[in-house]
One Martini backbone bead per residue (centre of mass of N, CA, C, O) as a GRO file, in nm:
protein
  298
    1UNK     BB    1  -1.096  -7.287   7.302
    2UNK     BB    2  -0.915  -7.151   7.532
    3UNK     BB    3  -0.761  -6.958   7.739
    4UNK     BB    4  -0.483  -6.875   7.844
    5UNK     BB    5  -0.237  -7.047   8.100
    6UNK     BB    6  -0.001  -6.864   7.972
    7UNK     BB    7   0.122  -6.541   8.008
    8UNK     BB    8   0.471  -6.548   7.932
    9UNK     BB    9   0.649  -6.532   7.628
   10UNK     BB   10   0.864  -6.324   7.780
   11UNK     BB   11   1.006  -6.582   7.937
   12UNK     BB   12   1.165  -6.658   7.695
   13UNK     BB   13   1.471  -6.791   7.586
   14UNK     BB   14   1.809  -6.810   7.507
   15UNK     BB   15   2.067  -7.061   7.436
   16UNK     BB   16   2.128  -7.095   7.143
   17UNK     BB   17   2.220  -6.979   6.818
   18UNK     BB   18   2.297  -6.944   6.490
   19UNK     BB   19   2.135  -7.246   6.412
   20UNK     BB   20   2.076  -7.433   6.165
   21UNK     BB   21   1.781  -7.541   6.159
   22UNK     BB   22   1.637  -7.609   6.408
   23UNK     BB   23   1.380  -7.900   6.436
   24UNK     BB   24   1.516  -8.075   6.706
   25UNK     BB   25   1.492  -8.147   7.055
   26UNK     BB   26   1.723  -8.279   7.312
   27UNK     BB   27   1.776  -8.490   7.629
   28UNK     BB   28   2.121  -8.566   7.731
   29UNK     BB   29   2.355  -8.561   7.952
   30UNK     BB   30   2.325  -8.246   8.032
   31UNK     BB   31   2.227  -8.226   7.733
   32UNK     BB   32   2.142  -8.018   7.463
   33UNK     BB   33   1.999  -8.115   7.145
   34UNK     BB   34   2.059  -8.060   6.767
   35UNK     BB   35   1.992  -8.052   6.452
   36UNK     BB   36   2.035  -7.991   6.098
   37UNK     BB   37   2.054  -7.923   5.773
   38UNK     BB   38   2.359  -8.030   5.757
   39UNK     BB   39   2.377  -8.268   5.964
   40UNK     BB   40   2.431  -8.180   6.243
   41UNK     BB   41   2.495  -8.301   6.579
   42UNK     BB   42   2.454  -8.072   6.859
   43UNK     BB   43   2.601  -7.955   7.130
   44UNK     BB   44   2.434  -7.807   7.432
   45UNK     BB   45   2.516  -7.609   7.708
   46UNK     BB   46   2.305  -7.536   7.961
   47UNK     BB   47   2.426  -7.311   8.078
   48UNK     BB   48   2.613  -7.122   7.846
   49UNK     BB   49   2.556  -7.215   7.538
   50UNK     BB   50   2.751  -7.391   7.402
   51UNK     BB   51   2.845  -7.519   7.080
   52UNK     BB   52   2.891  -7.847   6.945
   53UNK     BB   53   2.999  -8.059   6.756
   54UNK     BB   54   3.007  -8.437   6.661
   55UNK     BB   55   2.824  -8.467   6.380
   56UNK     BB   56   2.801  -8.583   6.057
   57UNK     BB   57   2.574  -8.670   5.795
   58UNK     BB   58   2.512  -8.468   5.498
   59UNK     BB   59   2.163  -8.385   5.563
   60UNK     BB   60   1.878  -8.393   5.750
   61UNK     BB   61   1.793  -8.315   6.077
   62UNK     BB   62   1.551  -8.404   6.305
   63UNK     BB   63   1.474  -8.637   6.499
   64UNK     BB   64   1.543  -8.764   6.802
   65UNK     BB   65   1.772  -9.025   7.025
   66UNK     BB   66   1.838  -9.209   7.320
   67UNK     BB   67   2.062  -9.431   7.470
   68UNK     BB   68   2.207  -9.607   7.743
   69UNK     BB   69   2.504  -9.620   7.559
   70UNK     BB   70   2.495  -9.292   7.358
   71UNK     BB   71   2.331  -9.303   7.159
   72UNK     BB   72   2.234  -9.129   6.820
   73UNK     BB   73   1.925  -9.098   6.704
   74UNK     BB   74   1.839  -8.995   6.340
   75UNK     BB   75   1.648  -8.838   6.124
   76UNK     BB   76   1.767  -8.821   5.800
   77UNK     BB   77   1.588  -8.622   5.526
   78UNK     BB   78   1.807  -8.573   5.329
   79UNK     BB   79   1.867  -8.902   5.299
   80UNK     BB   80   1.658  -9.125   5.399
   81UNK     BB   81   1.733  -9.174   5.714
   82UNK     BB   82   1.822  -9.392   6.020
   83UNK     BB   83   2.032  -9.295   6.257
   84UNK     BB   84   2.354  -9.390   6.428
   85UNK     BB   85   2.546  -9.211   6.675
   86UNK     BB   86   2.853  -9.143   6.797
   87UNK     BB   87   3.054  -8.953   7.012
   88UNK     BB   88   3.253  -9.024   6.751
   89UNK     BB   89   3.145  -8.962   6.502
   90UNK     BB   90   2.976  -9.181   6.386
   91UNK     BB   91   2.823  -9.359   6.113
   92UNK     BB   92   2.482  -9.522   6.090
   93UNK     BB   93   2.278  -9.731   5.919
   94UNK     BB   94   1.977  -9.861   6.020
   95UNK     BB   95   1.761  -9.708   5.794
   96UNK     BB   96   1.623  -9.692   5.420
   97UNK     BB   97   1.407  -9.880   5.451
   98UNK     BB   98   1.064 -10.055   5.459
   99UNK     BB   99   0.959 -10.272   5.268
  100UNK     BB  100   1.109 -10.199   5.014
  101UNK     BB  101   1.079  -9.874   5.091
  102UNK     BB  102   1.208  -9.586   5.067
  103UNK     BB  103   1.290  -9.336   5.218
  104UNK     BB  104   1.228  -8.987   5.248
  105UNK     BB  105   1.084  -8.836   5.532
  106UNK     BB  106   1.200  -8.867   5.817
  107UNK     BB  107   1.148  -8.768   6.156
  108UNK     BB  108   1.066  -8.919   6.403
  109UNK     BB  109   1.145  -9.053   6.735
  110UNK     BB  110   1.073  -9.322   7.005
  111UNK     BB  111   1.152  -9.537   7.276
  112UNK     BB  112   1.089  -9.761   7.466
  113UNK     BB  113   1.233 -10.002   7.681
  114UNK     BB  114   1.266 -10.270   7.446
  115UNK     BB  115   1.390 -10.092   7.194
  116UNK     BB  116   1.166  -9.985   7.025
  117UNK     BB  117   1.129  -9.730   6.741
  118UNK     BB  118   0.945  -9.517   6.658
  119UNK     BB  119   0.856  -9.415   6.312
  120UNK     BB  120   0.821  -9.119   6.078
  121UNK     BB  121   0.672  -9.098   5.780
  122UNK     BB  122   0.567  -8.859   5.594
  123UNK     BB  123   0.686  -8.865   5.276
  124UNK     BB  124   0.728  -8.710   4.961
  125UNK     BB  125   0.499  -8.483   5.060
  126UNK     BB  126   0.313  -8.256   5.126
  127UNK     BB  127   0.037  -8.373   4.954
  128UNK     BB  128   0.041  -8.682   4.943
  129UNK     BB  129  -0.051  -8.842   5.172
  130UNK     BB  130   0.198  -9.124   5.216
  131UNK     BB  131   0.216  -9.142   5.509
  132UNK     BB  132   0.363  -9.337   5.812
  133UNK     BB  133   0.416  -9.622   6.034
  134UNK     BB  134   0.708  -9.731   6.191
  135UNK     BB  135   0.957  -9.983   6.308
  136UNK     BB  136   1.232 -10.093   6.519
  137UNK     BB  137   1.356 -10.378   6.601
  138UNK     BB  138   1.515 -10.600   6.766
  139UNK     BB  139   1.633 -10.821   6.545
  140UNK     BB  140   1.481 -10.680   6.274
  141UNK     BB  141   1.253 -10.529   6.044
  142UNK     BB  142   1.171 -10.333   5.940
  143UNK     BB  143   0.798 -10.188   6.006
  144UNK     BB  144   0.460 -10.141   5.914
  145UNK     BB  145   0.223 -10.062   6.131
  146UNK     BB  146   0.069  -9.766   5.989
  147UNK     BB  147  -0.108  -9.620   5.703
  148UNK     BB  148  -0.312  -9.386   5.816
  149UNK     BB  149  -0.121  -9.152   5.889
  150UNK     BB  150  -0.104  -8.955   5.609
  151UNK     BB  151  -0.115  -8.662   5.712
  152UNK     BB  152   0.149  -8.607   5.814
  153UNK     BB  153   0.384  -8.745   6.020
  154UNK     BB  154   0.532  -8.656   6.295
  155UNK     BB  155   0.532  -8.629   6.607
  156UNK     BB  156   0.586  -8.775   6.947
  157UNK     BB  157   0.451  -8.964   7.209
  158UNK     BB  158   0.490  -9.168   7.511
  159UNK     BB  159   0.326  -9.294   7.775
  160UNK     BB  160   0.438  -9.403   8.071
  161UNK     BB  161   0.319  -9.677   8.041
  162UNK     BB  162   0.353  -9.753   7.685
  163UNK     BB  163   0.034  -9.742   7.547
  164UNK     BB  164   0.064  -9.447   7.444
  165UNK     BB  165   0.050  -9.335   7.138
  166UNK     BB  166   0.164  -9.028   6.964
  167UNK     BB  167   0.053  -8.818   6.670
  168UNK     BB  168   0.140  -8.628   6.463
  169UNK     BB  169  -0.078  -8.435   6.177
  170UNK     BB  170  -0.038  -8.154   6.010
  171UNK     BB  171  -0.278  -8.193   5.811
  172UNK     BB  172  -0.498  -8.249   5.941
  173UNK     BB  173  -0.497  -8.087   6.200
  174UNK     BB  174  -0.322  -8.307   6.465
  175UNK     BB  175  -0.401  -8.558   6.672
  176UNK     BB  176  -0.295  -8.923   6.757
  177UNK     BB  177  -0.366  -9.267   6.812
  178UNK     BB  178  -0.199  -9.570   6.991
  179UNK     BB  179  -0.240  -9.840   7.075
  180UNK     BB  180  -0.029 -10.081   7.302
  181UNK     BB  181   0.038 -10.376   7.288
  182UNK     BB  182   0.320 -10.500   7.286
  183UNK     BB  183   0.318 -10.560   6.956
  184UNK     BB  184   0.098 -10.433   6.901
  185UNK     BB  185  -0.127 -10.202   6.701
  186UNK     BB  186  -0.401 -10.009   6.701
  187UNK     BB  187  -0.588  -9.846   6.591
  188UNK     BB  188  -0.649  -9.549   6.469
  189UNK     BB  189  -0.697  -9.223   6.669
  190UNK     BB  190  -0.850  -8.960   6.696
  191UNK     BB  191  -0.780  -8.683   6.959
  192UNK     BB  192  -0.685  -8.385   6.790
  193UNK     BB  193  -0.805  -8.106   6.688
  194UNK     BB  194  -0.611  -7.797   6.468
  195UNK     BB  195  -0.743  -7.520   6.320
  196UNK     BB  196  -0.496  -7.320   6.146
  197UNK     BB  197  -0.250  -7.554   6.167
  198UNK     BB  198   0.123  -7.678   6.219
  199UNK     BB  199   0.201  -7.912   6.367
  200UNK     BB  200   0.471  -8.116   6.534
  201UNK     BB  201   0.556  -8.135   6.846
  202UNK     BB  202   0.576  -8.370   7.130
  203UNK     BB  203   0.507  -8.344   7.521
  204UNK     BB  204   0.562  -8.487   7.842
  205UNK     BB  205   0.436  -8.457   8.157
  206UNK     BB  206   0.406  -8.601   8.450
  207UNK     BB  207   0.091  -8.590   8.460
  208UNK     BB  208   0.020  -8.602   8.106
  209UNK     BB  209   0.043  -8.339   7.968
  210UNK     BB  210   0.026  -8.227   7.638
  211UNK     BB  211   0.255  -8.072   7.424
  212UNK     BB  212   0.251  -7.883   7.142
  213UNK     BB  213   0.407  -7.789   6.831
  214UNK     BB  214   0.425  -7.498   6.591
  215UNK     BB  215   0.512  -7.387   6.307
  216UNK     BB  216   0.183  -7.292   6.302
  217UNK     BB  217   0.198  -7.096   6.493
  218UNK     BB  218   0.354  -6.928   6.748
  219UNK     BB  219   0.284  -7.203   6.922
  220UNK     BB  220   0.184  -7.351   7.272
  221UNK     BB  221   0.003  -7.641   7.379
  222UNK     BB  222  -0.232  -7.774   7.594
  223UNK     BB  223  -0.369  -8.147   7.707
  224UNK     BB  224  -0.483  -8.273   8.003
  225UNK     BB  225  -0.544  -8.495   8.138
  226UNK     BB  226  -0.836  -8.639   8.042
  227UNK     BB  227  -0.832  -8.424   7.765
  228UNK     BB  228  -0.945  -8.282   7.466
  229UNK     BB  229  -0.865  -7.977   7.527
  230UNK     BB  230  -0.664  -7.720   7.356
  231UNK     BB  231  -0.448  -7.500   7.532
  232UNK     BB  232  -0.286  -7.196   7.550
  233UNK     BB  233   0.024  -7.154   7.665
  234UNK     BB  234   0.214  -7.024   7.392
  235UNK     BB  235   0.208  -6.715   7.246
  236UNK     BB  236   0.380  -6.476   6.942
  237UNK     BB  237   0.291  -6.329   6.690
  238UNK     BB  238   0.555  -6.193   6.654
  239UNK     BB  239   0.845  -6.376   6.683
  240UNK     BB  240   1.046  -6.287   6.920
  241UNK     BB  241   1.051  -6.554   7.099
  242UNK     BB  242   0.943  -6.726   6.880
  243UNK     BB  243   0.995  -6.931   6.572
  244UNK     BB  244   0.860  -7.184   6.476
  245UNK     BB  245   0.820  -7.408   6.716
  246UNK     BB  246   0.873  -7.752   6.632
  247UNK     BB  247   0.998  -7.841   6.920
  248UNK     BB  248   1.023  -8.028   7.241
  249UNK     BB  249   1.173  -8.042   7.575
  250UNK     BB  250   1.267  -8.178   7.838
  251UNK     BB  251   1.474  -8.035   8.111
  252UNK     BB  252   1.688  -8.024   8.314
  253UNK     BB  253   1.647  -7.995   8.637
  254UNK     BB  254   1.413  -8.186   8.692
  255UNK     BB  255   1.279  -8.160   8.464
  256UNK     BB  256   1.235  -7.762   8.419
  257UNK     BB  257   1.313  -7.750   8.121
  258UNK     BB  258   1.213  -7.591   7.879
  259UNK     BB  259   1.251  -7.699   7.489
  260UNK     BB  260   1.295  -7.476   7.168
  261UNK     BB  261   1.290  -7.540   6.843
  262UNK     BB  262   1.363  -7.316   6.624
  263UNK     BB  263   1.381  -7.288   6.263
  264UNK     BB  264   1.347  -6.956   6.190
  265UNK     BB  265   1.545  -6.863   6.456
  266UNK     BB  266   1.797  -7.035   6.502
  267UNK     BB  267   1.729  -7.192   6.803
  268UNK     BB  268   1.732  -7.217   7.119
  269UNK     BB  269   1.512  -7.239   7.372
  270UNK     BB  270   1.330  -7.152   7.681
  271UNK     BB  271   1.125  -7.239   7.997
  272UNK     BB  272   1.002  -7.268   8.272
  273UNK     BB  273   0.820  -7.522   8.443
  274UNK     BB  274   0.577  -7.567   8.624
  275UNK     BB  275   0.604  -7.870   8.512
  276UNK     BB  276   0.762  -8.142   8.471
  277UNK     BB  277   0.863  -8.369   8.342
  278UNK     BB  278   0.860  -8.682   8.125
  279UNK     BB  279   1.033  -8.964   8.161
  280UNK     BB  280   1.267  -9.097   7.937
  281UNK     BB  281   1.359  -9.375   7.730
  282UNK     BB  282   1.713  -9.549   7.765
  283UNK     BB  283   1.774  -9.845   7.654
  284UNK     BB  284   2.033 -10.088   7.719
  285UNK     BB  285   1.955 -10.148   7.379
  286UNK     BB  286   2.055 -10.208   7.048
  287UNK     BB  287   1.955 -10.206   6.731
  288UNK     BB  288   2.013 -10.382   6.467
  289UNK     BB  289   2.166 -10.401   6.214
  290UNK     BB  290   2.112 -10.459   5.904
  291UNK     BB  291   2.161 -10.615   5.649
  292UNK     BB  292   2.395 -10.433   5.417
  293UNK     BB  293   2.478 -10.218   5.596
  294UNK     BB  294   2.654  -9.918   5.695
  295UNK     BB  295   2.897  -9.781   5.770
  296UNK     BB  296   3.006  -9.420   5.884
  297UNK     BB  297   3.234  -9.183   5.856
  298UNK     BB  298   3.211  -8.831   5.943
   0.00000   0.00000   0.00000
């Protein structure tokens, strides 16, 4: 590893406090959205910093995404589901299982451009090793697409082109990658290892850059495009400024900044970006409901 390419960390800022352990944060319709241990899914206005309950699940919210339609997919770990969530707060169980497998720990999930939802599903525990990753395409049934990334699987993020998924390895620890050919999925590929860390989730810059957030230490690297080398972008020993950024994504005005889930520091925090984020992808139709799951009204 180089020496660190941004000495800034003191140029962090908060932008909304005291919630119950943001675990992932995400931008959709001009603000920042982040789930809760209590399973709320708080709307947070990037202005002002003001936050709004929108719906609740009654589980422990992950990972987010949303669609062309304003719908926030969900991973819910405290209740082992994906939900999909209405701005009327309605909440539906999109799935619960997988091939017959129950979820445990479903974590991240990122959307494809064709409606397809890549999630990873971490395990029954952290020593267990028993992570995969799964897909829920429209008008399918949730399905195993690779047993391989098995040392907890967590944070994702889908390439430009959409033919390279990233796929966080906490355990391992480091990231790894699959080829995406149409509905094909490549073996995985080791891509980053990253010793002495607990790697959790990951964004990607306009340029192709991949950015880590790490639950420990509390740091986050970044990847050039076109290379395998992760340099120190922002670093905290003291946790003054970061305290645990679980996930990261970029927002506001021309996706020009960074946003930071503190899991430990109860906050979203922010920070101007050199590199404008790249473009996210919100799909204009929605995987349907499987056969069986019911709606439920938060």
């Amino acid at each position: 590893m180089t020496a660190a390419i941004r000495d800034a960390v003191s140029e962090v800022t908060v932008l909304a406090g005291a919630i119950d352990h943001p675990e992932a944060v995400a931008w959709w319709d001009g603000a920042v959205w982040c789930g809760t241990e209590a399973g709320d899914l708080v709307r947070i206005d990037s202005a002002t910093g003001e936050t709004r309950v929108v719906a609740r699940t009654g589980g422990f919210l992950l990972g987010l995404a949303f669609d062309g339609d304003g719908y926030c997919y969900g991973c819910d770990m405290g209740l082992g589901r994906v939900v999909r969530i209405g701005m009327d707060g309605s909440v539906e169980v999109l799935a619960d299982s997988v091939a017959g497998r129950r979820l445990s720990s479903p974590n991240y999930l990122v959307f494809r451009s064709d409606g397809t939802l890549y999630v990873t599903e971490s395990g029954s525990g952290w020593e267990a090793d028993d992570g995969y990753l799964f897909r829920i395409r429209p008008g399918h049934e949730p399905e195993v697409v690779s047993e391989e990334c098995r040392a907890f699987p967590n944070g994702l993020a889908l390439s430009a082109d959409q033919r390279t998924l990233y796929v966080v390895e906490s355990r391992q620890p480091g990231v790894v990658t699959y080829e995406l050919d149409g509905d094909a999925v490549g073996p995985r590929q080791e891509f980053l290892h990253l010793p002495r860390t607990v790697p959790d989730g990951l964004a990607l810059d306009s340029t192709g850059a991949l950015y880590v957030s790490c639950w420990r230490p509390d740091r986050v690297y970044r990847v050039a495009a076109g290379s395998d080398v992760a340099e120190i972008y922002l670093d905290d020993w003291t946790a003054e400024y970061l305290n645990s950024p679980t996930n990261l994504c970029f927002g506001g005005a021309g996706l020009s900044t960074i946003y930071l889930a503190g899991l430990c520091g109860y906050a979203i925090s922010q920070i101007s970006a050199e590199v404008p984020g790249q473009p996210l992808v919100f799909p204009s139709f929605r995987p349907a409901l499987p056969p069986g799951l019911r709606a439920e009204e938060a």
